[in-house]
Residue frames as a rotation matrix with the C-alpha (Angstrom) as fourth column:
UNK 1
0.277 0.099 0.956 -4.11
-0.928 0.285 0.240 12.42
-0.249 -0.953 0.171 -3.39
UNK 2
-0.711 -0.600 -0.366 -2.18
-0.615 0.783 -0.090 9.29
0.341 0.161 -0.926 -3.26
UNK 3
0.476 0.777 -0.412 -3.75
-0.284 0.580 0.764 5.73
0.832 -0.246 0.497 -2.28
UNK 4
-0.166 -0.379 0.910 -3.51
-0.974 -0.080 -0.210 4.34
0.152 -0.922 -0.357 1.09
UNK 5
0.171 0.532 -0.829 -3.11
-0.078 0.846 0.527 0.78
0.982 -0.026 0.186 2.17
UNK 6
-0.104 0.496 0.862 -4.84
-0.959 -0.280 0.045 0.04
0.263 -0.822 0.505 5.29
UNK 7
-0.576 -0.337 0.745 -4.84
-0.676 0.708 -0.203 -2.59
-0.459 -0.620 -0.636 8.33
UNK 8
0.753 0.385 0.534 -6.80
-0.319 0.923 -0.215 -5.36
-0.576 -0.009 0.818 6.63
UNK 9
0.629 -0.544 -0.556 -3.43
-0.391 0.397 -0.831 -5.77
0.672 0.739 0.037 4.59
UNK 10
-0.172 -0.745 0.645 -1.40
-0.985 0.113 -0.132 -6.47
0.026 -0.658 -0.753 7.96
UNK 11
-0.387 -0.252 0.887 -0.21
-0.537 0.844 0.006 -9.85
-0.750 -0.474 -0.462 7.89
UNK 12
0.681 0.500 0.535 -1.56
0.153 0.618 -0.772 -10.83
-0.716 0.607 0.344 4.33
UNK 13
-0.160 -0.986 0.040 0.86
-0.439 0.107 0.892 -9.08
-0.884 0.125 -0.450 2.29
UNK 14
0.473 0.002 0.881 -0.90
0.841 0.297 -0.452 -10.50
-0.262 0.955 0.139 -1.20
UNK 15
-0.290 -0.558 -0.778 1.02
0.050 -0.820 0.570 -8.44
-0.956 0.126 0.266 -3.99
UNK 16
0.113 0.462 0.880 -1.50
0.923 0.280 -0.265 -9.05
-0.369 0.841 -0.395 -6.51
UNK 17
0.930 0.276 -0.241 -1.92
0.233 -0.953 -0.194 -5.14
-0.283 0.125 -0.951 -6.18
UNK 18
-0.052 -0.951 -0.305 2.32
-0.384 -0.262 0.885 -4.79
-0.922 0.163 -0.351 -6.42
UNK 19
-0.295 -0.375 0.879 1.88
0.630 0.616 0.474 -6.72
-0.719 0.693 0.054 -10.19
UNK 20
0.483 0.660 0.575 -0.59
0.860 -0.482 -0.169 -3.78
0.165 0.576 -0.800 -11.41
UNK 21
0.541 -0.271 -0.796 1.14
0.070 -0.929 0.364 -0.94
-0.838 -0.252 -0.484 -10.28
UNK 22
0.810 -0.295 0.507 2.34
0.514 -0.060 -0.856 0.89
0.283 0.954 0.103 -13.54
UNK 23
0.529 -0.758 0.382 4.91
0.066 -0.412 -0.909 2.72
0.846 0.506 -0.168 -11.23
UNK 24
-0.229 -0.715 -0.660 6.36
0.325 0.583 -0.744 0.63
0.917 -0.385 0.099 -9.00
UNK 25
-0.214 0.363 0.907 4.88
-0.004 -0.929 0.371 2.01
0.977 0.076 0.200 -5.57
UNK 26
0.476 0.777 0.411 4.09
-0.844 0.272 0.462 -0.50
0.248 -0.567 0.786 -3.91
UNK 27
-0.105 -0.789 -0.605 6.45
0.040 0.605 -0.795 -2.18
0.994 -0.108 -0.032 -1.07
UNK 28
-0.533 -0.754 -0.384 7.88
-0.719 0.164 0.676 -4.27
-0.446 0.636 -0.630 -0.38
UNK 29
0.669 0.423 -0.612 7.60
-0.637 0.750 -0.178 -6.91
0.383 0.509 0.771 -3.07
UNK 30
0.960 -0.161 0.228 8.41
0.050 0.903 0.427 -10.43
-0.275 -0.399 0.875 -2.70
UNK 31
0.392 -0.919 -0.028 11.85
0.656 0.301 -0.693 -10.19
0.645 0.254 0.721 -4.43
UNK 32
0.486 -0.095 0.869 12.75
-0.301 -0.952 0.065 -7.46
0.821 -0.293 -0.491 -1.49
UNK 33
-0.745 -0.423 -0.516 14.91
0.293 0.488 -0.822 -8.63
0.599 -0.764 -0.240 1.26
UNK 34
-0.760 0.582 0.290 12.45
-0.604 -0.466 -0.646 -6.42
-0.241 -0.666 0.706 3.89
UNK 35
-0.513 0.853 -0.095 9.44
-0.511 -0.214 0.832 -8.27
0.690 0.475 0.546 2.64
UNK 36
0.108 0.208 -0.972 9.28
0.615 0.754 0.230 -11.41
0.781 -0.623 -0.046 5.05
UNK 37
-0.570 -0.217 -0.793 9.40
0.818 -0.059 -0.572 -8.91
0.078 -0.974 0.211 8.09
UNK 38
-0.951 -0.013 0.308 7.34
0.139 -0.909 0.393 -6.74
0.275 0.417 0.866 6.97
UNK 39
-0.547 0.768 0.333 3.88
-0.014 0.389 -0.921 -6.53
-0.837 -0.509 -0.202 8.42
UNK 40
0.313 0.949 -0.050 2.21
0.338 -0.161 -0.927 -5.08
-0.888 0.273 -0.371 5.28
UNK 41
-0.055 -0.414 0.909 2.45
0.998 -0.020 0.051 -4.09
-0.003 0.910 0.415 2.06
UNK 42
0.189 0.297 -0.936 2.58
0.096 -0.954 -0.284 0.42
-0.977 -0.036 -0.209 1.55
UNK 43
0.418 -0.079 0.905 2.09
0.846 -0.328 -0.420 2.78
0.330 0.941 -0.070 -1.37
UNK 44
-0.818 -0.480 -0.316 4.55
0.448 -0.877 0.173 5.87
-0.361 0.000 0.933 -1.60
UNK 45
0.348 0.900 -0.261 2.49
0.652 -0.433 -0.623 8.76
-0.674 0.047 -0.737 -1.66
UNK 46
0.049 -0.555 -0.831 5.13
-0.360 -0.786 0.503 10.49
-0.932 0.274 -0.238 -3.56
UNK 47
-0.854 -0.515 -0.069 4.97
-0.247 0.287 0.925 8.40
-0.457 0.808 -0.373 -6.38
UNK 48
-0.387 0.856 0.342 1.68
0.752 0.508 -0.421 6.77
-0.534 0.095 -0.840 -6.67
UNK 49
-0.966 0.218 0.136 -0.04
-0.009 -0.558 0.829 8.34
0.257 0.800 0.542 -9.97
UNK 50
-0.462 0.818 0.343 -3.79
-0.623 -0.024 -0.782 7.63
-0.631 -0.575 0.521 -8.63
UNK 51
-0.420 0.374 -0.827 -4.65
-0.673 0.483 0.560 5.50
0.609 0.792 0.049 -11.52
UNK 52
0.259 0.924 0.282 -6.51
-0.962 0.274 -0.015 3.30
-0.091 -0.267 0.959 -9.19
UNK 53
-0.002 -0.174 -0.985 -5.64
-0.668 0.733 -0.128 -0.16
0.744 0.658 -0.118 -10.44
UNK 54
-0.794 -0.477 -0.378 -4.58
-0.140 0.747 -0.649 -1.72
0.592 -0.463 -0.660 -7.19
UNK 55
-0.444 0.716 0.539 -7.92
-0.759 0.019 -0.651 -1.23
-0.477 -0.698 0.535 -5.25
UNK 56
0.438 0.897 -0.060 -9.46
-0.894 0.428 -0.133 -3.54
-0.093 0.112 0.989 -7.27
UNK 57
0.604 0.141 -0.785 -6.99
-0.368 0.922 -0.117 -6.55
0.707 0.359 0.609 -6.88
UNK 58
-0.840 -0.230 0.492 -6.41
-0.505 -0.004 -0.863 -6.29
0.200 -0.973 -0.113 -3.37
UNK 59
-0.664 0.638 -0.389 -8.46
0.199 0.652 0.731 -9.27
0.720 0.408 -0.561 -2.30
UNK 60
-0.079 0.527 -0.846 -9.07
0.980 0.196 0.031 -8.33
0.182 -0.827 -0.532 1.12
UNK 61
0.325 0.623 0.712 -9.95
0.674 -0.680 0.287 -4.72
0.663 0.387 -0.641 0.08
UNK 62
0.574 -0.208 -0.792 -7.18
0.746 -0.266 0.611 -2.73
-0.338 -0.941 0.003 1.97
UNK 63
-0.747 -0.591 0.304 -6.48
0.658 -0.594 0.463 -0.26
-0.093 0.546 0.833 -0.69
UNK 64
0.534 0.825 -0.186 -8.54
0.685 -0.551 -0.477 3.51
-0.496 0.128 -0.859 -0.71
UNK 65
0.032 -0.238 0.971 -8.06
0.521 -0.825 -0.219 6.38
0.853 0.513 0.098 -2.02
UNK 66
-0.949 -0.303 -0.093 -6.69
0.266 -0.605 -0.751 9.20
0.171 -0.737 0.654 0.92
UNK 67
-0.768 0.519 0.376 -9.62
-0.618 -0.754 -0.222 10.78
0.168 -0.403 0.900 0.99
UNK 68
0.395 0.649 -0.650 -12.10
-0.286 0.759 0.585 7.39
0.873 -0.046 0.486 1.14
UNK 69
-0.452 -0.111 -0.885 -10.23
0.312 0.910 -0.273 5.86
0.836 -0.399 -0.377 3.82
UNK 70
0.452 0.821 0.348 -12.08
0.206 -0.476 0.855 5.53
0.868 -0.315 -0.384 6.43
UNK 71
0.380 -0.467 0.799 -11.44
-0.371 -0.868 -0.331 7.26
0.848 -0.171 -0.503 9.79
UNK 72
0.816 -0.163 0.554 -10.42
-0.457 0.405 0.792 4.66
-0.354 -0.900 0.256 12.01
UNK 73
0.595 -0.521 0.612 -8.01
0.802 0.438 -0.407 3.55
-0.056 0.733 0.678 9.42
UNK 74
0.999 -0.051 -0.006 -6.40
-0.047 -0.864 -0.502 7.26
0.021 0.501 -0.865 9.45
UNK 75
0.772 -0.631 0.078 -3.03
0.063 0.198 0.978 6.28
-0.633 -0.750 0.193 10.63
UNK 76
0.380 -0.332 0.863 -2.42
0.643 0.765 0.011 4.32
-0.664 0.551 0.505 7.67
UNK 77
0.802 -0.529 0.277 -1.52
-0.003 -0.468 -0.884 7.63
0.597 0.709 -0.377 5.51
UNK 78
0.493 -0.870 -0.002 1.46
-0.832 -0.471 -0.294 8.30
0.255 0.147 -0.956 7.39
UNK 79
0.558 -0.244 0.793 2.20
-0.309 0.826 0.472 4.63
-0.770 -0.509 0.385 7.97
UNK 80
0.798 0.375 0.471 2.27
0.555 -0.154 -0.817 4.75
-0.234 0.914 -0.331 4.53
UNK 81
0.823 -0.481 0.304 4.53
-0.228 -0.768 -0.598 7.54
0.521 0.423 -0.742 3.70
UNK 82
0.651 -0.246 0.719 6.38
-0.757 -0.131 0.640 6.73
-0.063 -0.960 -0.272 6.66
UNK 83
0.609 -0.434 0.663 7.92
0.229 0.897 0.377 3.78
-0.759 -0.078 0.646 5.44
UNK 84
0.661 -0.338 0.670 9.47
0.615 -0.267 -0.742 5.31
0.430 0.902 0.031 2.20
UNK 85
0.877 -0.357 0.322 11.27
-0.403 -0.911 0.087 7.61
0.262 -0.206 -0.943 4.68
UNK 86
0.354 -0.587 0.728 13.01
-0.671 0.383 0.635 4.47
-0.652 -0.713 -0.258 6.02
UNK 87
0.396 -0.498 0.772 14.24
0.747 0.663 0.044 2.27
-0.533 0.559 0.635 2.90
């Protein structure tokens, strides 16, 4: 199961979590044309190794794990995936 980032990242966009990622998952980053219009930051589920790392330096704690997130938050997996279909 991949991680999932969820609506407390909308409109913050930190990419503390995009500096830990050991394989690149997590977009867009700041050097991305798409980033400034972006609402949020996402993790490819197709890539994302689970290694965890970004949940803890996401300040405003909008990284889970699929199966943690909670259920008002469920969108966010195929928001999530969704976006990788479109860059």
């Amino acid at each position: 199961m991949a991680y999932v980032i969820a609506q407390p990242c909308i409109g913050e966009k930190d990419t503390a979590c995009v500096t830990v990622c050991p394989v690149d998952c997590i977009h867009p980053t700041k050097s991305e044309e798409s980033f400034e219009a972006a609402e949020m930051l996402y993790i490819d589920p197709a890539s994302c190794i689970d290694c965890g790392l970004c949940v803890d330096e996401c300040p405003v704690k909008a990284i889970f794990p699929q199966e943690d997130l909670p259920a008002e938050w469920a969108e966010f997996i195929g928001r999530n995936a969704d976006y990788f279909k479109t860059v």
